[in-house]
DRENTORKOL-3810 file (N, C-alpha, C; in nm, 4 decimals):
REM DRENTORKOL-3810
@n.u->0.7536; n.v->0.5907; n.w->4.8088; ca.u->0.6299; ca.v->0.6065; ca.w->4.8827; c.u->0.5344; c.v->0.7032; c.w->4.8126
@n.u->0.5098; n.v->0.7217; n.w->4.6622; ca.u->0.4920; ca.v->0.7976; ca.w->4.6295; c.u->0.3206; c.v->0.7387; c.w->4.6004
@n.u->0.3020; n.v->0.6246; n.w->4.6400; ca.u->0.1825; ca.v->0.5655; ca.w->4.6583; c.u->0.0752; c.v->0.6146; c.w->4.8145
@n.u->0.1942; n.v->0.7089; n.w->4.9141; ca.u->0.1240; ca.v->0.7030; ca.w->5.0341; c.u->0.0858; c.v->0.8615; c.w->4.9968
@n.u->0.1754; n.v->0.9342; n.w->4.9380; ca.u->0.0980; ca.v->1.0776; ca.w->4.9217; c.u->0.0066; c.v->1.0638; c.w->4.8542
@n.u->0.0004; n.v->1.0005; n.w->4.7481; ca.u->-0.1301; ca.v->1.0332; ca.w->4.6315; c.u->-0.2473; c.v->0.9637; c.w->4.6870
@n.u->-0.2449; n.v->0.8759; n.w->4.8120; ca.u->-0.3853; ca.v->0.8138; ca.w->4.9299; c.u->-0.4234; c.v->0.9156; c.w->4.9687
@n.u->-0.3044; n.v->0.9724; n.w->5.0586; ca.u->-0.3366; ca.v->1.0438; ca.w->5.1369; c.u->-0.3972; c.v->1.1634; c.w->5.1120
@n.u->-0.3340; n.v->1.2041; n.w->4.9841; ca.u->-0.3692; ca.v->1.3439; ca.w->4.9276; c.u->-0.5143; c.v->1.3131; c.w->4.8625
@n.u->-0.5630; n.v->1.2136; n.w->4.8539; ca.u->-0.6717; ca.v->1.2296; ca.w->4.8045; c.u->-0.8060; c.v->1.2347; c.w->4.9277
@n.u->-0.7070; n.v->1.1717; n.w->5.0370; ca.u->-0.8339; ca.v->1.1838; ca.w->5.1088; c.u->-0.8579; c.v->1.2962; c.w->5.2477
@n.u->-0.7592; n.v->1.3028; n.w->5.2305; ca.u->-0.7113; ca.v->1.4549; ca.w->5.3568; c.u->-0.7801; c.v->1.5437; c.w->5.3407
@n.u->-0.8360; n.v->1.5957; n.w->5.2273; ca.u->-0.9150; ca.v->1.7532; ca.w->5.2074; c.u->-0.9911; c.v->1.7076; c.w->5.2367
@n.u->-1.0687; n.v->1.5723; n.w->5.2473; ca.u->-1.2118; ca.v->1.5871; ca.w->5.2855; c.u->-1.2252; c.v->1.5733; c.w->5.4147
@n.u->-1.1129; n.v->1.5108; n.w->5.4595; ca.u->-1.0878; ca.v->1.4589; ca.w->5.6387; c.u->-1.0854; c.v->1.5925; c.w->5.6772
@n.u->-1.0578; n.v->1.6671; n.w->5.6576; ca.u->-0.9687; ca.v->1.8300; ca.w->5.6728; c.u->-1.0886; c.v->1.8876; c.w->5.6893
@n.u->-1.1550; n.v->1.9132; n.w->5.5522; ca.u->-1.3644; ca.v->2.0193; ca.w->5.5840; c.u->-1.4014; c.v->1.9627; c.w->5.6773
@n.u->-1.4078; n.v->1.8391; n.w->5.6739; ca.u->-1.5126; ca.v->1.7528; ca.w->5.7915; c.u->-1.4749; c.v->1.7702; c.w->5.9092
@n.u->-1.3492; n.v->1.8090; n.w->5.9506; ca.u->-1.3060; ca.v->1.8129; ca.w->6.0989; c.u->-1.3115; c.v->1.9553; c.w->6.1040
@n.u->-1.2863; n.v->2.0473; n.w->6.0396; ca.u->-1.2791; ca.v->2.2172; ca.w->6.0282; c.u->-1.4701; c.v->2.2554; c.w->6.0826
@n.u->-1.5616; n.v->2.1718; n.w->5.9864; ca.u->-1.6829; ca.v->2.1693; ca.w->6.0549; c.u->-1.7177; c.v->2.1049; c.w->6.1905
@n.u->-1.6929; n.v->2.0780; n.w->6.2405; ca.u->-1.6667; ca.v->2.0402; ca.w->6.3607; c.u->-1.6026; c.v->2.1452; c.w->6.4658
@n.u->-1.5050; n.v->2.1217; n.w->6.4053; ca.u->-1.4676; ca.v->2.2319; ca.w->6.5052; c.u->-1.5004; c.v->2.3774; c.w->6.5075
@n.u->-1.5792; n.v->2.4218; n.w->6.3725; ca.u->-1.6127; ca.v->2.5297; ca.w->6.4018; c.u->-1.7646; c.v->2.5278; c.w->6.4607
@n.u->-1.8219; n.v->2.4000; n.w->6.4739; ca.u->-1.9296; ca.v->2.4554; ca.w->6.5211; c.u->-1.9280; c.v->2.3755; c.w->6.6967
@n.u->-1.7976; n.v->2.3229; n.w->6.7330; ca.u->-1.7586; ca.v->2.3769; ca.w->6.8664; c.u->-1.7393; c.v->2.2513; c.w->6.8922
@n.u->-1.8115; n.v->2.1372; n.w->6.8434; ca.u->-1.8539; ca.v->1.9938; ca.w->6.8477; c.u->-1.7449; c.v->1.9134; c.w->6.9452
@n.u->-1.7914; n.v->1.8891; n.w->7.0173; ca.u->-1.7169; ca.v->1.8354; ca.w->7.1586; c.u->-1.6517; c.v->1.7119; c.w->7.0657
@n.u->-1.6826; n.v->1.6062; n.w->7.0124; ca.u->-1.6724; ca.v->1.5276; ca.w->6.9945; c.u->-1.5580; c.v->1.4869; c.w->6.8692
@n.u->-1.5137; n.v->1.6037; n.w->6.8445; ca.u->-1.4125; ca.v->1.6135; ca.w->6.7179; c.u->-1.3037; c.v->1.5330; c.w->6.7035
@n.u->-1.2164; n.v->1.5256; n.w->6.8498; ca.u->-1.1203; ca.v->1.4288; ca.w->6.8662; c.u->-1.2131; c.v->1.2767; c.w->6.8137
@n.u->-1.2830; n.v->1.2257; n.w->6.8523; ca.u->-1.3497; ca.v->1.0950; ca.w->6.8157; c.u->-1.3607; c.v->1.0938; c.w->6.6522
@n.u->-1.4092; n.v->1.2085; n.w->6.5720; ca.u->-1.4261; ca.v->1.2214; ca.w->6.4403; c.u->-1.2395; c.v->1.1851; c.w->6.3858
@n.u->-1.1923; n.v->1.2363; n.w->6.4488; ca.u->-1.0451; ca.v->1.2753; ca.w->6.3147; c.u->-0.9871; c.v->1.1322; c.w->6.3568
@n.u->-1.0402; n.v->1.0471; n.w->6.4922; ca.u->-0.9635; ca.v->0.9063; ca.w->6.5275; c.u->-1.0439; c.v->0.8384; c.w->6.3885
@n.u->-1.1564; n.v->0.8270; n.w->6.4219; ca.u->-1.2162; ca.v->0.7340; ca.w->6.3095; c.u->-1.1786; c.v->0.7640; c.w->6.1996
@n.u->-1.1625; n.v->0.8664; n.w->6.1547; ca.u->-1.0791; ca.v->0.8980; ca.w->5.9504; c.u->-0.9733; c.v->0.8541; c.w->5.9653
@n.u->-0.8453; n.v->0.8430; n.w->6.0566; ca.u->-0.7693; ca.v->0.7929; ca.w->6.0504; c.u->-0.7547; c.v->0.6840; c.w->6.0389
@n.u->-0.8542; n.v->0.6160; n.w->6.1238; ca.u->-0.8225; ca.v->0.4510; ca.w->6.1783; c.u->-0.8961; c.v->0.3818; c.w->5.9781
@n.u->-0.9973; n.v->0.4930; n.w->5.9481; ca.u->-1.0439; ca.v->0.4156; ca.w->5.8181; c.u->-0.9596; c.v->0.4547; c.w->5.6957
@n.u->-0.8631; n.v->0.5693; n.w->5.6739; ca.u->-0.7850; ca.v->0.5805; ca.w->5.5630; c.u->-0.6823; c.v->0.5137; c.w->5.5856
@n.u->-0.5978; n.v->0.4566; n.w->5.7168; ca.u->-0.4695; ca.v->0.4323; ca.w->5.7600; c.u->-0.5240; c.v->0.2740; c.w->5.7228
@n.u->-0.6204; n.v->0.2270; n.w->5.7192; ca.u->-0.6246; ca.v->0.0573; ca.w->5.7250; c.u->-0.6461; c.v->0.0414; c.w->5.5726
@n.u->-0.7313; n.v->0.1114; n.w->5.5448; ca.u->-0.6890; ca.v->0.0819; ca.w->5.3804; c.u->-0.5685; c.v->0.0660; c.w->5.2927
@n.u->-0.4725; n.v->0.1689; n.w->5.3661; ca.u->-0.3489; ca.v->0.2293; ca.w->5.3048; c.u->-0.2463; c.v->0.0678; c.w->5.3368
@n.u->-0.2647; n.v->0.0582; n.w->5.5171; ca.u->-0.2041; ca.v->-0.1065; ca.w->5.5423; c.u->-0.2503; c.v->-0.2025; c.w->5.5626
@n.u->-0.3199; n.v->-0.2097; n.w->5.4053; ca.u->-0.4056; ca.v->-0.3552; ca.w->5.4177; c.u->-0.4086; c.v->-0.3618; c.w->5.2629
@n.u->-0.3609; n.v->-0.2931; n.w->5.1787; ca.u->-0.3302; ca.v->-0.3007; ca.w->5.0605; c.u->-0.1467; c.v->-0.3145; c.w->5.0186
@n.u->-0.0959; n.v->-0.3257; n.w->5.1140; ca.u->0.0317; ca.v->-0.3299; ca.w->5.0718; c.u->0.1300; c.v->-0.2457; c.w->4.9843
@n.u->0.1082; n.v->-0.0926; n.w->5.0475; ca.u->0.1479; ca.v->-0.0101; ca.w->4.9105; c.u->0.0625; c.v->-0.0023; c.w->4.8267
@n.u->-0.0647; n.v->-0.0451; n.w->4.7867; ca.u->-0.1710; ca.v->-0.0309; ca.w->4.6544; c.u->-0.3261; c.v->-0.0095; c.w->4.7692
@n.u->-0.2642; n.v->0.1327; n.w->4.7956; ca.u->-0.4416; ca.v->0.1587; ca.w->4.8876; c.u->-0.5171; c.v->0.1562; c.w->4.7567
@n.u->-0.6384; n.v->0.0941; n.w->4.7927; ca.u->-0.7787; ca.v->0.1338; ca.w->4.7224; c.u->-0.8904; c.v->0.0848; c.w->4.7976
@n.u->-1.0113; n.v->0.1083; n.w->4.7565; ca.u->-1.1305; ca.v->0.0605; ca.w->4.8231; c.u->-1.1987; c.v->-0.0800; c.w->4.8208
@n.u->-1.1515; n.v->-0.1295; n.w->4.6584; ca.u->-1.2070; ca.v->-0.2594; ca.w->4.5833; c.u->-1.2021; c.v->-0.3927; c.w->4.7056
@n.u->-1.1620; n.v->-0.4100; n.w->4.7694; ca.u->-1.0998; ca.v->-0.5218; ca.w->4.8547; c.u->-1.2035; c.v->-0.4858; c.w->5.0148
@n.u->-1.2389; n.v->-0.3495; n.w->5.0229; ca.u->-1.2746; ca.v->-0.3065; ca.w->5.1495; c.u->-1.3923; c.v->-0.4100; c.w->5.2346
@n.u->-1.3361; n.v->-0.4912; n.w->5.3289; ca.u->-1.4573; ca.v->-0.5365; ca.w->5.3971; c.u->-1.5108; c.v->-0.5271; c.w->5.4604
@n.u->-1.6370; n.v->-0.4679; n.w->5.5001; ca.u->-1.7120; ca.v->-0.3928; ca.w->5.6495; c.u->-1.6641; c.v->-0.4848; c.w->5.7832
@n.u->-1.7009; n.v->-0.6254; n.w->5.7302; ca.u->-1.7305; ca.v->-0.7045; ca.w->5.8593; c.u->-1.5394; c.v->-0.6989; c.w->5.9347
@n.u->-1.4884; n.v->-0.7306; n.w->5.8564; ca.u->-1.3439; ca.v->-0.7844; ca.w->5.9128; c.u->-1.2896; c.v->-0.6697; c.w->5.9236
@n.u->-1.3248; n.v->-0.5239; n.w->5.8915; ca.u->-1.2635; ca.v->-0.3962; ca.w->5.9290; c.u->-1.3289; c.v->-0.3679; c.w->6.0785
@n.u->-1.4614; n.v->-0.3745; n.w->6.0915; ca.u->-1.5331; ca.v->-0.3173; ca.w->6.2391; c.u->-1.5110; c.v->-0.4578; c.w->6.3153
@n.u->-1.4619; n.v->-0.5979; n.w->6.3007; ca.u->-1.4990; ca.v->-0.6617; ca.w->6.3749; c.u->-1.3865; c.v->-0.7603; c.w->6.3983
@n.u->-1.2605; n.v->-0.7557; n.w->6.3443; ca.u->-1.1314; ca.v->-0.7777; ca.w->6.3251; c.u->-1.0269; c.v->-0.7033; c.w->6.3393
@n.u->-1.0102; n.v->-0.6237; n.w->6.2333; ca.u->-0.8952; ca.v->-0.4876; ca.w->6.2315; c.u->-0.9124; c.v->-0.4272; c.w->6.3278
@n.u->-1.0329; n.v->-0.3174; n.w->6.3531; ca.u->-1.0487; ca.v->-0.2036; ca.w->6.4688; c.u->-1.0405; c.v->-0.2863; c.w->6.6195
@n.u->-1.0403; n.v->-0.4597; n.w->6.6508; ca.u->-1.0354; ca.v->-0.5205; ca.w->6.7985; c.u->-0.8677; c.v->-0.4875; c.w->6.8340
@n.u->-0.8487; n.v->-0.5691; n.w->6.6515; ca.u->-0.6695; ca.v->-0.5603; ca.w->6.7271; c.u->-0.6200; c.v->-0.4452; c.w->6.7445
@n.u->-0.6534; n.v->-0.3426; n.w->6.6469; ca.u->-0.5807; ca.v->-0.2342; ca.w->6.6691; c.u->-0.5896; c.v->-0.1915; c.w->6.8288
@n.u->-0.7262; n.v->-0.2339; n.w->6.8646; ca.u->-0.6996; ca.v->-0.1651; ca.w->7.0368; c.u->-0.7408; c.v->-0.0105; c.w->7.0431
@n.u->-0.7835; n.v->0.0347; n.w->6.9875; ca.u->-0.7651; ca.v->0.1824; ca.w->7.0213; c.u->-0.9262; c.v->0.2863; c.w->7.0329
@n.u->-1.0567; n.v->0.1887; n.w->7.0159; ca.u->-1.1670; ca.v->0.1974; ca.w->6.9786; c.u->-1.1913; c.v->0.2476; c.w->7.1193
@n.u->-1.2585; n.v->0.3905; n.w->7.1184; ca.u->-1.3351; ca.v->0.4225; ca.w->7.2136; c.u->-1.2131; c.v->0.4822; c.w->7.3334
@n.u->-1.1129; n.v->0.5177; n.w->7.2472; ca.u->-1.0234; ca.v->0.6088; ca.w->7.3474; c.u->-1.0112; c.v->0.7314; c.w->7.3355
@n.u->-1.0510; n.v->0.8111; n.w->7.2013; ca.u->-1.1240; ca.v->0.9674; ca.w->7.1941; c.u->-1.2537; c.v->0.9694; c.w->7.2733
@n.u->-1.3261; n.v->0.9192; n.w->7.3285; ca.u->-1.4785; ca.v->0.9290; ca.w->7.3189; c.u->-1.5683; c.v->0.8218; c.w->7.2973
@n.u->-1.6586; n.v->0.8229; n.w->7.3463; ca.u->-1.7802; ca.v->0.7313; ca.w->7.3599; c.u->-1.7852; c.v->0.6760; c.w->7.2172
@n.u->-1.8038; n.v->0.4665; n.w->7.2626; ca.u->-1.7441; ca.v->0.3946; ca.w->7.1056; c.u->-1.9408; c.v->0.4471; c.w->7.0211
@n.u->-1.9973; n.v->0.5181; n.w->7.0729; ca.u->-2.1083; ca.v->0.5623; ca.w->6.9517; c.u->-2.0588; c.v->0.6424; c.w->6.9173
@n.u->-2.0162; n.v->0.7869; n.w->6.9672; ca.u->-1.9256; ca.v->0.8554; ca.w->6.8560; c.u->-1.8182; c.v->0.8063; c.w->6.7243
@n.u->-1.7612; n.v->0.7256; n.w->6.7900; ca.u->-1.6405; ca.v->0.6800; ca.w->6.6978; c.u->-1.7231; c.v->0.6150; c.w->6.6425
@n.u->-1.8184; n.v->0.5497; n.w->6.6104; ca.u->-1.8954; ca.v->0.4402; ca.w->6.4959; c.u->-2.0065; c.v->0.5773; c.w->6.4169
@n.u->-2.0659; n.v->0.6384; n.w->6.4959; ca.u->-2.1250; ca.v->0.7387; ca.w->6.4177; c.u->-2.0529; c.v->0.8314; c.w->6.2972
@n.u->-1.9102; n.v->0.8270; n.w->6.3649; ca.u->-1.8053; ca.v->0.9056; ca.w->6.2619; c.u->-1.7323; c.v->0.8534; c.w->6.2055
@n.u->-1.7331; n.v->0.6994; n.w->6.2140; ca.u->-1.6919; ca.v->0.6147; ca.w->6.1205; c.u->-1.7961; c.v->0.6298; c.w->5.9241
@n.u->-1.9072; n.v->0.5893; n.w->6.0619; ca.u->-2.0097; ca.v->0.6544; ca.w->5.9129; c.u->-2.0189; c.v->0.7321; c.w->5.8830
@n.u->-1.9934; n.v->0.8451; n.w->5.9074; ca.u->-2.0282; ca.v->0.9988; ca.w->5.8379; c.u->-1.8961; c.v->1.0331; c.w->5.7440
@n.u->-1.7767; n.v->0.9766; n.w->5.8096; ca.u->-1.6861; ca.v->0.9756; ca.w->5.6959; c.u->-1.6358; c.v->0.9405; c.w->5.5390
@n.u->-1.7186; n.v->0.8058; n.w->5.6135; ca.u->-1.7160; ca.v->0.7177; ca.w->5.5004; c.u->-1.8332; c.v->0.7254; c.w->5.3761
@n.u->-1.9504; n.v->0.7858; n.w->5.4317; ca.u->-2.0240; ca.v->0.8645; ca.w->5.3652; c.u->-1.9597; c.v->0.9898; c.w->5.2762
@n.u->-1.8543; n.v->1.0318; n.w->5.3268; ca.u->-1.8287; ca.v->1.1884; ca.w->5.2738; c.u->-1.7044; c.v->1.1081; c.w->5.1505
@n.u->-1.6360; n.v->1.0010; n.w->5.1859; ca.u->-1.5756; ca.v->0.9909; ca.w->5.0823; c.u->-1.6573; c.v->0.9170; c.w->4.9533
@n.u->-1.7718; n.v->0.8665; n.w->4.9597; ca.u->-1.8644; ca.v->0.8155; ca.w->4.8619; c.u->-1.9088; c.v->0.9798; c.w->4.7686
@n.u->-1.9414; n.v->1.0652; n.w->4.8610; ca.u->-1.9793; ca.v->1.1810; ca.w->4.8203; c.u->-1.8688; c.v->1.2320; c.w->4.7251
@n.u->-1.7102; n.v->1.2196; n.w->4.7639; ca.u->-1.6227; ca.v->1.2868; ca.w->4.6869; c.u->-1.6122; c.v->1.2042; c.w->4.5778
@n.u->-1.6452; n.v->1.0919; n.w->4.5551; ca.u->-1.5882; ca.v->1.0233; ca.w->4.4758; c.u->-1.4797; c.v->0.9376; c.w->4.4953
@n.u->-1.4017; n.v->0.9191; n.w->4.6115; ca.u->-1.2990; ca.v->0.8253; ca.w->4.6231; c.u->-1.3311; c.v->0.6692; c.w->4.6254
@n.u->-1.4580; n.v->0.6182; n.w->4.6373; ca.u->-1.5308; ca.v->0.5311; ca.w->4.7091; c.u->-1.6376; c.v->0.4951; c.w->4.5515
@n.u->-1.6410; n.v->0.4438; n.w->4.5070; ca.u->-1.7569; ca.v->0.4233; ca.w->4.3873; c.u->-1.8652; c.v->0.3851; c.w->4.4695
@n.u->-2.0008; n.v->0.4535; n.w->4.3881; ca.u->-2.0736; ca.v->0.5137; ca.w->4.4286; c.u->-2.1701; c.v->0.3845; c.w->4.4971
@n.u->-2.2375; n.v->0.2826; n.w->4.3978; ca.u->-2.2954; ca.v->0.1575; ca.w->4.4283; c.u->-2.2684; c.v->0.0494; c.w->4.5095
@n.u->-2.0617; n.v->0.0816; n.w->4.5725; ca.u->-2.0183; ca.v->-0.0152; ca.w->4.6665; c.u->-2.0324; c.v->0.0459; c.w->4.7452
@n.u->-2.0273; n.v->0.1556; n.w->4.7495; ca.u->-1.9721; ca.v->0.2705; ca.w->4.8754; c.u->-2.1475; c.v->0.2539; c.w->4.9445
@n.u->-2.2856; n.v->0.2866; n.w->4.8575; ca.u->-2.3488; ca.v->0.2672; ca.w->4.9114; c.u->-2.4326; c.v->0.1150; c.w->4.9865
@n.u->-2.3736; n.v->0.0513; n.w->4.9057; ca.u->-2.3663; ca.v->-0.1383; ca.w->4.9787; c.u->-2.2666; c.v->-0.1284; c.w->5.1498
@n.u->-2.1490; n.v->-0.0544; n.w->5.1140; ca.u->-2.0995; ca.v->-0.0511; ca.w->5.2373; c.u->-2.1692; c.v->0.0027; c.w->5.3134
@n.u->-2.1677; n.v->0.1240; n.w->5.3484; ca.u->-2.2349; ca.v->0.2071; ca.w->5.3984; c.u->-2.3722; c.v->0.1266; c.w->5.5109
@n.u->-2.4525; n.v->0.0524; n.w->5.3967; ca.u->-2.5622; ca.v->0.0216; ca.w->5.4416; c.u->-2.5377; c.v->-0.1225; c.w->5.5531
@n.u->-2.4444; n.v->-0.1765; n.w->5.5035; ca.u->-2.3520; ca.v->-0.2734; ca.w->5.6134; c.u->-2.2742; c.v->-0.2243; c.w->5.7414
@n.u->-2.2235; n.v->-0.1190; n.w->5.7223; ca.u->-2.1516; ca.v->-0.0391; ca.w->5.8181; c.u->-2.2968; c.v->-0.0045; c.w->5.9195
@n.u->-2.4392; n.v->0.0916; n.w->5.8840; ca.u->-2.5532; ca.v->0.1104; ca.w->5.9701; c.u->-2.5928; c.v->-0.0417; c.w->5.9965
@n.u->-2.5914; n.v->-0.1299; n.w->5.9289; ca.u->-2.6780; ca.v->-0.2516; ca.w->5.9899; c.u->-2.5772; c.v->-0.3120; c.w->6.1187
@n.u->-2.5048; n.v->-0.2825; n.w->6.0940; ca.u->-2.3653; ca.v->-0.3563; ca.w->6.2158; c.u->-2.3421; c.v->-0.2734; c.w->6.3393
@n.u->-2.4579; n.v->-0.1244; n.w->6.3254; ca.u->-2.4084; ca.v->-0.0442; ca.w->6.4676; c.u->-2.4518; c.v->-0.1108; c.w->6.6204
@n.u->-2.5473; n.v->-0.1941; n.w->6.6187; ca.u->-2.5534; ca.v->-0.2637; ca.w->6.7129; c.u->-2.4441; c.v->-0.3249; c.w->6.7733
@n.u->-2.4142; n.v->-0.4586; n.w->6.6572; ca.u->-2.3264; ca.v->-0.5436; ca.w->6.6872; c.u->-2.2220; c.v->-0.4801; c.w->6.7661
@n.u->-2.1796; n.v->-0.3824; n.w->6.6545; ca.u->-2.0936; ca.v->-0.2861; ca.w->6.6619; c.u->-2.0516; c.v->-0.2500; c.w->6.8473
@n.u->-2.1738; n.v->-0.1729; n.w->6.8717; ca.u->-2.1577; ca.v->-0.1313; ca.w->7.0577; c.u->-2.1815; c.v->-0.1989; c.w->7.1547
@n.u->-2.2442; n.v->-0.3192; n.w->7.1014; ca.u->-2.2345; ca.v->-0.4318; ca.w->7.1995; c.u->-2.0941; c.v->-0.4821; c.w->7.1918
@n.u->-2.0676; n.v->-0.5025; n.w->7.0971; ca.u->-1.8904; ca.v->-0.5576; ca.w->7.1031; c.u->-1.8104; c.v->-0.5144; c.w->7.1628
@n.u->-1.7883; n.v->-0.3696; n.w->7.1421; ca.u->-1.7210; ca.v->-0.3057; ca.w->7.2065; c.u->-1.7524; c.v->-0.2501; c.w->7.3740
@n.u->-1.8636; n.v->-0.3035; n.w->7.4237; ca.u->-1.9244; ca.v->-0.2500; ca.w->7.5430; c.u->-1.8406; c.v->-0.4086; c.w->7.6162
@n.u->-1.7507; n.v->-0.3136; n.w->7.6839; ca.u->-1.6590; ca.v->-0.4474; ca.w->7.8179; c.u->-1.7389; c.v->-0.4167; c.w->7.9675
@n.u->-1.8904; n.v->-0.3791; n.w->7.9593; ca.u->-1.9555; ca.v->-0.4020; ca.w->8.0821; c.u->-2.0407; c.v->-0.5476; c.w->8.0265
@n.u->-2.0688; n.v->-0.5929; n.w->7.9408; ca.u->-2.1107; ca.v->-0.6602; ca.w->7.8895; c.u->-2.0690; c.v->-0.8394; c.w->7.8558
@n.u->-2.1637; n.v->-0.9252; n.w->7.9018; ca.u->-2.0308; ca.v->-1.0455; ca.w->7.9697; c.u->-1.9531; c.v->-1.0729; c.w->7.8066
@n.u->-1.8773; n.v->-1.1235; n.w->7.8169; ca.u->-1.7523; ca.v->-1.1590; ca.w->7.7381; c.u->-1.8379; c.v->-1.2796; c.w->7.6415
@n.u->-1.8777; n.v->-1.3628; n.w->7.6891; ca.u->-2.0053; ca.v->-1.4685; ca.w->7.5567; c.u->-2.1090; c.v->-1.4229; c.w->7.4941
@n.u->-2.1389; n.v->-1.2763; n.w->7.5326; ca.u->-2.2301; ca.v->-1.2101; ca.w->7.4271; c.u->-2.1293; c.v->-1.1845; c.w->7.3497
@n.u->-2.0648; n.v->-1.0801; n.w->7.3536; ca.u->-1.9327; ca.v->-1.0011; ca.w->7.2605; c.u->-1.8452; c.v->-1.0740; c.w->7.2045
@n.u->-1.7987; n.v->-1.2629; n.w->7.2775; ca.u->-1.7766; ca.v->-1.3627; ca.w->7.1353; c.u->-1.8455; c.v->-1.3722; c.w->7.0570
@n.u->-2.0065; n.v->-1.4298; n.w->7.1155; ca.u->-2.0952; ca.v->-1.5006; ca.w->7.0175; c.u->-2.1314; c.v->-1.3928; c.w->6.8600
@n.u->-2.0928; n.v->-1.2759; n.w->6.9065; ca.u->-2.1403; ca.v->-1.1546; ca.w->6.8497; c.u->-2.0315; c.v->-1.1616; c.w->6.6877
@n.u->-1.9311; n.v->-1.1434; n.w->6.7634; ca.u->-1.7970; ca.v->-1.1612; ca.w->6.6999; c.u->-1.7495; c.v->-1.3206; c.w->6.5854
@n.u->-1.7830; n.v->-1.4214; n.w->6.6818; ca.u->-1.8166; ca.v->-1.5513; ca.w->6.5754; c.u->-1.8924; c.v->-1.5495; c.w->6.5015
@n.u->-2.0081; n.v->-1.5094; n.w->6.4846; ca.u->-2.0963; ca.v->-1.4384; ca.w->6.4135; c.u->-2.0916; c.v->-1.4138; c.w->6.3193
@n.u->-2.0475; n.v->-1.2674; n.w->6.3118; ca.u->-1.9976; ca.v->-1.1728; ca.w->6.2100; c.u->-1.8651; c.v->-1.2118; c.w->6.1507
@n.u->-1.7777; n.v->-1.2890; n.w->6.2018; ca.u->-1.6615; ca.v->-1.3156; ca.w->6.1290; c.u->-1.6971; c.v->-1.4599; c.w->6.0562
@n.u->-1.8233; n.v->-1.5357; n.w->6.0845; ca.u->-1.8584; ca.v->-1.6279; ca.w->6.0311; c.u->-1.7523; c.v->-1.7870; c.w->6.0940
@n.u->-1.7078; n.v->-1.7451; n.w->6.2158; ca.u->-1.6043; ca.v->-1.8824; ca.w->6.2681; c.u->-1.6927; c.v->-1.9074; c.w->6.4111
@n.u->-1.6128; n.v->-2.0700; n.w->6.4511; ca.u->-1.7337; ca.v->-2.1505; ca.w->6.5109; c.u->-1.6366; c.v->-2.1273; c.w->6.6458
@n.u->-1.7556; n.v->-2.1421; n.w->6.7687; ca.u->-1.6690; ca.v->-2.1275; ca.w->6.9025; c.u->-1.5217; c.v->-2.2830; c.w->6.9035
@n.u->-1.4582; n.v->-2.2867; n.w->6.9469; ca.u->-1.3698; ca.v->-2.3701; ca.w->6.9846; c.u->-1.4124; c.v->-2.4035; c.w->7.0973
@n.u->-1.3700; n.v->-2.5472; n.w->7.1310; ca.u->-1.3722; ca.v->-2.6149; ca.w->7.3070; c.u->-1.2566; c.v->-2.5640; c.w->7.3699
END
């Protein structure tokens, strides 16, 4: 497993400042920050099979596939927090360098164009044929009869 420390270790110090700022400046919302670094270093790590990297990373089928099944979206905190700190993370690893710089900012700019989609999807006050149609959509598949 000597593939899960050298992920992890690369991306923990920055998960680590980013949540240390937070919490030192009191930020209610911190639990929501350290869910989203997790939920985005942990899917890379099992979705590469033992070979985490970024090259493969897909916005749409990570916010609109991975994060449904996982189930767990919007159980720290309001799902705009968790999408706001989805991005700010993922920003900070472009900044360190883990993330090359020209995809990271292509992602990035896919990750802000999708915050809509994004909280409508996840909003279950919202009838259930918006939040398919939303979802067929973005995953590019056709309703079934």
């Amino acid at each position: 497993m000597a593939w899960a420390a050298e992920w992890y270790g690369r991306h923990e110090p920055v998960v680590d400042r980013w949540l240390h700022e937070l919490e030192a400046a009191q930020d209610p919302s911190w639990p929501a920050a350290e869910h989203a670094a997790f939920c985005l270093v942990h899917h890379r790590a099992s979705e590469t099979d033992g070979r985490p990297d970024w090259e493969a990373f897909d916005v749409t089928g990570f916010l609109f596939q991975d994060l449904p099944e996982g189930g767990t979206v919007g159980l720290q905190g309001p799902v705009e927090e968790f999408f706001d700190h989805l991005v700010e993370i993922f920003r900070r690893f472009v900044e360190a360098d883990l993330v090359d710089a020209e995809r990271g900012e292509e992602w990035l700019a896919e990750l802000t164009e999708a915050r809509e989609d994004f909280l409508v999807f996840f909003d279950e006050e919202r009838p259930w044929e918006e939040r398919e149609a939303i979802w067929l959509r973005r995953l590019g598949r056709e309703r079934v009869a």
